[in-house]
N, C-alpha and C positions, 0 to 999 in steps of 0.2 A: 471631325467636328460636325455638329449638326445646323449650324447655323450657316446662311449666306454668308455672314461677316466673318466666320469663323473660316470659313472656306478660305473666302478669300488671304486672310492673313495667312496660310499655310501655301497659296500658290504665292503668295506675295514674298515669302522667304525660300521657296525650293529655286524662286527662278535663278534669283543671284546666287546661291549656293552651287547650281549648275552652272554659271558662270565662270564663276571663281574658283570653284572644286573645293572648297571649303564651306563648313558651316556657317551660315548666318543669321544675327540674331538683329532683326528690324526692331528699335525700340525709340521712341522720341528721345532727343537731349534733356528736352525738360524735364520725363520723368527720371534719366541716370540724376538729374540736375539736384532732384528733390529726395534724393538717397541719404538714408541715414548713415550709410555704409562708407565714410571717406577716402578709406581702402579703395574700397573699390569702384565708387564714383573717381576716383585719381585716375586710376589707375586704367578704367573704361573712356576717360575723356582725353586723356594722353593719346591711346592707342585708335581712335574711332576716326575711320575714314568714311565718307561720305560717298554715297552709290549713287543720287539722285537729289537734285537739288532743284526745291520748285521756286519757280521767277516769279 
């Protein structure tokens, strides 16, 4: 990516990825929230565990 911001979102998912040993995909709730997809809004909000949580 060419962008600062771009960068960053790409270090911002490899870190937990190495963490975890699995892929990770960093996404707000709000936008699975605002998914036309009920499938798969279900089905992402069932299974979504939180990595970081800001106070």
């Amino acid at each position: 990516m060419s962008t600062a911001s771009g960068t960053l979102s790409v270090v911002m998912e490899e870190e937990p990825s190495g963490i975890l040993g699995r892929p990770v995909d960093l996404v707000s709730r709000q936008a699975i929230e605002r998914s036309s997809n009920w499938i798969r809004r279900k089905a992402i909000l069932e299974s979504a565990e939180p990595y970081f949580v800001a106070r």
